[in-house]
N, C-alpha and C positions, 0 to 999 in steps of 0.2 A: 389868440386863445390863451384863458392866464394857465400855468403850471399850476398844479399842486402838488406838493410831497410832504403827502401823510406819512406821522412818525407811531409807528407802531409799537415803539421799543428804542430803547436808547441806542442809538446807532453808534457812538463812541469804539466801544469793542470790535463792532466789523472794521470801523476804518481801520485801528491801531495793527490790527491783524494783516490785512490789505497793506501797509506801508510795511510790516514787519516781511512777509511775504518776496515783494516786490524788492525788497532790500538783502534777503536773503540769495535769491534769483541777482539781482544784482553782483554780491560779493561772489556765489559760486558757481555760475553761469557766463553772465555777459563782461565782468572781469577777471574771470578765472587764470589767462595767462599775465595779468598785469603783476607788476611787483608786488610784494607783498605788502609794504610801506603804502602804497598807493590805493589800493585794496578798500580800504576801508572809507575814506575820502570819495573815490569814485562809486563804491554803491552810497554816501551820505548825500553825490550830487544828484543821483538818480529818482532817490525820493523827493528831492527836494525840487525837482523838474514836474514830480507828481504830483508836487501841491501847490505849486505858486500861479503858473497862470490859471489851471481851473478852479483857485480860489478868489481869484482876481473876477472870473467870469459869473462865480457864484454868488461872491462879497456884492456885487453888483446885479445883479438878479434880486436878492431878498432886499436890498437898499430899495430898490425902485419898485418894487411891489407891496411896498407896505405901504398899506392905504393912510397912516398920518405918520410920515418918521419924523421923530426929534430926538434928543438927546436924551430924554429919559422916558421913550416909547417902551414898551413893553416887546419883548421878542417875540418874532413871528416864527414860527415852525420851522420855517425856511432859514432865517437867519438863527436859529440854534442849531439845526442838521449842518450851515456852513462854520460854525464854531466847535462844533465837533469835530471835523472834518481838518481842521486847521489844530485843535488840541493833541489829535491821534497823531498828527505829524511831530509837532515839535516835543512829544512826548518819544513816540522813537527816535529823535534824532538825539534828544539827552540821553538816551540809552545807550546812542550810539558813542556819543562824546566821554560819557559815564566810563565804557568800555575800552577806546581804545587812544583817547584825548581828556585823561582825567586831573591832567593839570591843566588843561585849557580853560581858567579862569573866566575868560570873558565871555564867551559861547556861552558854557554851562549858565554864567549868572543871567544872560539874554535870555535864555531857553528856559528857564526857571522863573524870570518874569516876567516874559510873556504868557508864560500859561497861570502865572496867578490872575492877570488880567482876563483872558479869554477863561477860567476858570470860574471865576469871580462873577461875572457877568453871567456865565451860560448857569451856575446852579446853586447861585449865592442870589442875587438879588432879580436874576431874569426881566432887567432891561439894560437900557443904553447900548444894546446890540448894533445900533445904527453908527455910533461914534465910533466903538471899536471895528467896525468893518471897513469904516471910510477910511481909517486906518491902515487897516491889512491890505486895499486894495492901493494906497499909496507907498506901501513895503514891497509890494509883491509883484506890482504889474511890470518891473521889468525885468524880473528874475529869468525869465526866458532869453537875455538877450543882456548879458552882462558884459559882450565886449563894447558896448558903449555907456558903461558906467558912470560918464563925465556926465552924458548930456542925463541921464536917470536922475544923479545925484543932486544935482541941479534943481532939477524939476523938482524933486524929492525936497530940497532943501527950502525950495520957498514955501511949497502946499503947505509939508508937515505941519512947520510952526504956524502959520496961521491959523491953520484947522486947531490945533491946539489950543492959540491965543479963541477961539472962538467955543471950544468945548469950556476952558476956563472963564469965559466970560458970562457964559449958559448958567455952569454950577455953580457959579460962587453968591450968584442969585437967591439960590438957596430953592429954585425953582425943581428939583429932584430931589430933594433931602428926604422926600415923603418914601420914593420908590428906592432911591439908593445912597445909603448912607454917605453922608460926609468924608468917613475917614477911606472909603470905597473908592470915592472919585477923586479925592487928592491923592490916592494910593496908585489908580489908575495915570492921573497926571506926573507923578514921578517916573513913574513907569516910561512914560514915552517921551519926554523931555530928557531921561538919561540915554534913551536909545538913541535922540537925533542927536545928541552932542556926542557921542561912541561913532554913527557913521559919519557926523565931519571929523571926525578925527582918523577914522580910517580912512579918509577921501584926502586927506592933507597929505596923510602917509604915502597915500600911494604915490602922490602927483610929488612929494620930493622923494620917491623912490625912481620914480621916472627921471626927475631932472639928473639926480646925482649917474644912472644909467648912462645918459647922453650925455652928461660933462666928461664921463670913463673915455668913452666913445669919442668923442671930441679930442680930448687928449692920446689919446691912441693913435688917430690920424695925423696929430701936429708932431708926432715923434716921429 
């Protein structure tokens, strides 16, 4: 039986409110004894447990119910209520960063463009909701399960760029020019070709922050 979710009303505001809520309940509830330094961190992972896999399972619902998806389809109800949904988040989480990480450069600029993208698409041009979700669902689905971030990254590292090399191959056709501007979808392609080179670089980081760990470790023992 297909779903439907009729949108009545711009549901943007309920969500924003719902992650502000839930983040609040977070900071003065369920981390209430945590440090104070810590505080802030662990209600921004609590939301962010609220949005990644049921965005994962949503991004994927409106993908596959769209009776012709391509790259420059028009959005279906569904996939603007899961763009919403995915905006109200990373919109409190800038608030959150805003607040209590405001020199945190790189976050704040991720969070700032990402949502000109998911922006841009939900109420500037209203398509290519399909590319940007295949997207989010290759950002997101392991967010649930981050202590195996090698093997995520990985995966993550082959799809993304393709997917991309294949969104770039679609536009530059010129086969969307009609429904979404040019400077829109190389705006869009900047966007996520700096993100994937930002997580190999935080994937490099890690894994020589590991080795240098275990060289410590190594030498500890031979003393």
């Amino acid at each position: 039986m297909d779903l439907q979710f009729p949108l009545t009303s711009n549901p943007l505001p309920l969500f924003f409110a719902g992650y502000l809520l839930l983040y609040l309940i977070a900071y003065s509830i369920l981390f209430r004894t945590w440090a104070s330094k810590l505080r802030p961190e662990a209600s921004s992972c609590a939301i962010s447990l609220a949005h990644g896999t049921p965005a994962v399972f949503l991004a994927a619902r409106a993908i596959l119910s769209d009776p012709a998806p391509d790259f420059h389809s028009s959005n279906t109800p569904l996939q603007s209520l899961v763009l919403d949904y995915s905006i109200a988040y990373f919109l409190m989480d800038l608030v959150h960063y805003l607040i209590f990480y405001p020199t945190d450069v790189l976050f704040i600029g991720h969070h700032l463009a990402t949502l000109f993208v998911f922006v841009t698409c939900r109420y500037l041009v209203y398509h290519g909701a399909v590319a940007i979700l295949v997207l989010l669902v290759l950002a997101e689905v392991t967010s649930f399960c981050q202590n195996v971030w090698t093997l995520a990254s990985a995966r993550r590292g082959f799809c993304g760029p393709y997917f991309v090399y294949r969104m770039f191959t679609f536009y530059v056709t010129g086969a969307a020019d009609a429904v979404i501007p040019k400077w829109v979808w190389i705006s869009w392609l900047l966007v996520v070709v700096t993100a994937i080179f930002v997580s190999i670089l935080w994937i490099v980081n890690l894994w020589a922050a590991f080795f240098r760990e275990m060289k410590k470790k190594g030498e500890k023992k031979v003393r």
